[in-house]
N, C-alpha and C positions, 0 to 999 in steps of 0.2 A: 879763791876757788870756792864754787858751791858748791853742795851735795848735790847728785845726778836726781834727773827726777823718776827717775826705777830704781832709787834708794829703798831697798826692803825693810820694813815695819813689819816684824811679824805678830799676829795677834794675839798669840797666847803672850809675847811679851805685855801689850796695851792688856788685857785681861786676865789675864793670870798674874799678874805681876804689880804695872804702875798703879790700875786701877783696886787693887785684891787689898781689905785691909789686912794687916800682918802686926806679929808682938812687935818686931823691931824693922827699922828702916821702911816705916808706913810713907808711901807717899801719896798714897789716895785721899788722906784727911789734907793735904796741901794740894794738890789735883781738884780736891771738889769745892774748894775757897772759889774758882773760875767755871764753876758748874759743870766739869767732869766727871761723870759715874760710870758705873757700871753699866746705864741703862743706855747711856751713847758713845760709849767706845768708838764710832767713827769720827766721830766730832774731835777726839783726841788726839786722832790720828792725821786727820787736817792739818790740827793747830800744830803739830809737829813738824809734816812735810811744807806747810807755810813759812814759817821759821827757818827750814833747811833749804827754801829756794829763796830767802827772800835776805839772807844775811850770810858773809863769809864763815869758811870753815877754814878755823886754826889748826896746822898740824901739830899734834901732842908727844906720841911715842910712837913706836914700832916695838913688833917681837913677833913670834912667829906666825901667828896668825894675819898678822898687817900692819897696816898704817891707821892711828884711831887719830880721830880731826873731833875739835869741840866746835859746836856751835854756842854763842851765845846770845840771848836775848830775851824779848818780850811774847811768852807765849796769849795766844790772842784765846782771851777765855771768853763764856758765854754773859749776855748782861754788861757786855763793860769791863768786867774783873781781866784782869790781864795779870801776868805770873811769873817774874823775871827765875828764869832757868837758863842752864849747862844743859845740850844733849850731845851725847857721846855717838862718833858714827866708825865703825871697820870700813876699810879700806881690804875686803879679802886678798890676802895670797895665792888663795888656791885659784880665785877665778876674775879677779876686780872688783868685784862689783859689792858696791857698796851696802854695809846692813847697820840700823838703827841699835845701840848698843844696851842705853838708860835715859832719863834724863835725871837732873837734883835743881833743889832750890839754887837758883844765886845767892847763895848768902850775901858778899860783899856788896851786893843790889842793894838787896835789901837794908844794909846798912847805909847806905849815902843818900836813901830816902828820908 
C-alpha cells in the first residue's frame, strides 16, 4: 500500500519542527546534509510526498488515534545528496485520512553503507 496523494504534511510540522534547530533531537543539522533549510521548506516537502508515492508503507501499530504505516527510504535531497530515512504516516480514526507524523535518520542505512 501507498500513502494517498492528499496525505496531509502540515507546515508548521516541516517549519517548526524537522526544519527548527533544537537542544535535543535536532534534525535540521541532518536535513541540511541534502540542502533542506529553512529557506525552502517546500522542497522538503516534495522530497517527502515523493518517497510516500513512490515506495510501500509498512503497517506498524494502532491505538487510538489510528493506524501509523513507516515508509522507508531514499529521501531525494538537493545537489545529489540523498538521505536514507523512516517517515511516520497516521492512518486517522476520526476521518481516514491520512497525516505525515515525523521522519528520522535510517540508522541501520546508514550502517550497511
Amino acid at each position: 500500500m501507498k500513502i494517498p496523494s492528499d496525505a496531509i504534511i502540515a507546515d508548521a510540522k516541516i517549519t517548526g519542527y524537522l526544519l527548527l534547530p533544537r537542544e535535543q533531537d535536532d534534525k535540521s543539522k541532518f536535513l541540511a546534509q541534502a540542502g533542506f533549510t529553512q529557506d525552502n521548506p517546500e522542497l522538503l516537502k516534495a522530497a517527502i510526498r515523493q518517497l510516500a508515492h513512490s515506495t510501500e508503507a509498512i503497517q506498524d501499530r494502532d491505538n487510538e488515534y489510528g493506524v501509523f504505516y513507516r515508509v522507508t527510504g531514499e529521501l531525494i535531497g538537493l545537489k545529489g545528496r540523498n538521505l536514507a530515512v523512516i517517515t511516520v504516516w497516521l492512518q486517522r480514526t476520526v476521518d481516514g485520512k491520512f497525516q505525515f507524523i515525523t521522519l528520522k535518520p535510517n540508522k541501520e542505512s546508514a550502517n550497511e553503507l
